[in-house]
C-alpha positions as CSV (number, residue, x, y, z in Angstrom):
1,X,20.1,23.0,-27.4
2,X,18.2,26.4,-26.7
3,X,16.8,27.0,-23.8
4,X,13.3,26.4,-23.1
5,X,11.2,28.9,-21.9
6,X,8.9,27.0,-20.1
7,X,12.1,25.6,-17.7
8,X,13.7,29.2,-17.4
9,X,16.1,27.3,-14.7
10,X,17.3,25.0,-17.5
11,X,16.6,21.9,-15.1
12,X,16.9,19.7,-18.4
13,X,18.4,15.9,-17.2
14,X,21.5,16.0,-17.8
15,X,24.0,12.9,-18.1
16,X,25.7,14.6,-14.6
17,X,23.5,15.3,-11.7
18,X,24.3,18.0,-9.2
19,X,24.6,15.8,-6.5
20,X,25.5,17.5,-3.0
21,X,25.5,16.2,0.3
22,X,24.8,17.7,3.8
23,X,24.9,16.9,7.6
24,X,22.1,18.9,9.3
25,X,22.6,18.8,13.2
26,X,19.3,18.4,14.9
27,X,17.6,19.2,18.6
28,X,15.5,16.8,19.8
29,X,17.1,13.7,17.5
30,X,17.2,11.7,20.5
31,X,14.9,8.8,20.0
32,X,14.8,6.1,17.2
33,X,11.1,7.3,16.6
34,X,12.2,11.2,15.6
35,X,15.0,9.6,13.5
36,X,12.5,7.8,11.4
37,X,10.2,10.6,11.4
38,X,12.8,13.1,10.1
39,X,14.1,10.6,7.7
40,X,11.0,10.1,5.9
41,X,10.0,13.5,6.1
42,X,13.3,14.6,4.0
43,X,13.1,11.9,1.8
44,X,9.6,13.7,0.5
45,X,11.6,17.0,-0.4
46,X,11.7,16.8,-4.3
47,X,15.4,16.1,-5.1
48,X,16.4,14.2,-1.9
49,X,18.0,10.8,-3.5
50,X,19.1,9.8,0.6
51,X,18.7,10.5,4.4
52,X,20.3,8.9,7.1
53,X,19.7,10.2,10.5
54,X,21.6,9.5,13.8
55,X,20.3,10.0,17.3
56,X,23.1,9.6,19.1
57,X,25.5,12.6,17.4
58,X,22.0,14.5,16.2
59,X,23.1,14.5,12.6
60,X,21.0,14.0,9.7
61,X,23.0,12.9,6.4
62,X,21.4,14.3,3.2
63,X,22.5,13.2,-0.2
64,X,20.4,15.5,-2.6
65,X,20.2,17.0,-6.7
66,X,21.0,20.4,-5.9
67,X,19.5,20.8,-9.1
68,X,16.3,20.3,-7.5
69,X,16.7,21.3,-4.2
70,X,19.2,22.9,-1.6
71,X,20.3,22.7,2.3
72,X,17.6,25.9,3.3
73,X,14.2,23.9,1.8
74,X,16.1,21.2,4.0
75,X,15.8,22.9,6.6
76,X,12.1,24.8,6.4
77,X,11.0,21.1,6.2
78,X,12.4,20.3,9.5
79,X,11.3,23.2,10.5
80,X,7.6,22.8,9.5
81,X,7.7,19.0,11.1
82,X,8.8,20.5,14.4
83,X,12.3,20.3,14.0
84,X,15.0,22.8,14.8
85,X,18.2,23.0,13.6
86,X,21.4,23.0,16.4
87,X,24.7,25.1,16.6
88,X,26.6,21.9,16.5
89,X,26.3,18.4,16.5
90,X,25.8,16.7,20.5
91,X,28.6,13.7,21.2
């Protein structure tokens, strides 16, 4: 099938999605409230099929369609919820 130039990505669905997952570390994951907040704040980033945030290591779990989406709009929507990305992961 030709491409279409209205999709000049070619973002056609496809039988295999581009499915990619990342762990984000986080400052300021700390409470149960900011884990909930960040979850549902990923989950409205187009692509995003699964979040799962952890305040005790700081690590956000993100199953996305790279297809769709990839790990720096991840992180501009932390960013723009007040978020910020850290070095590494606290224990």
């Amino acid at each position: 099938m030709p491409l279409d130039p209205a999709d000049p990505h070619d973002l056609r669905p496809t039988e295999e999605a581009a499915i990619e997952t990342a762990h984000l570390a986080m400052d300021g994951l700390t409470q149960e409230d900011s884990v909930t907040h960040v979850v549902e704040m990923l989950k409205k980033v187009d692509g995003v099929h699964e979040v799962h945030g952890e305040n005790a290591s700081g690590v956000v779990t993100v199953t996305f369609d790279a297809r769709k989406t990839h790990v720096p709009a991840l992180h501009d929507a932390l960013l723009r919820g007040g978020y910020n990305p850290a070095r590494t992961a606290s224990n």
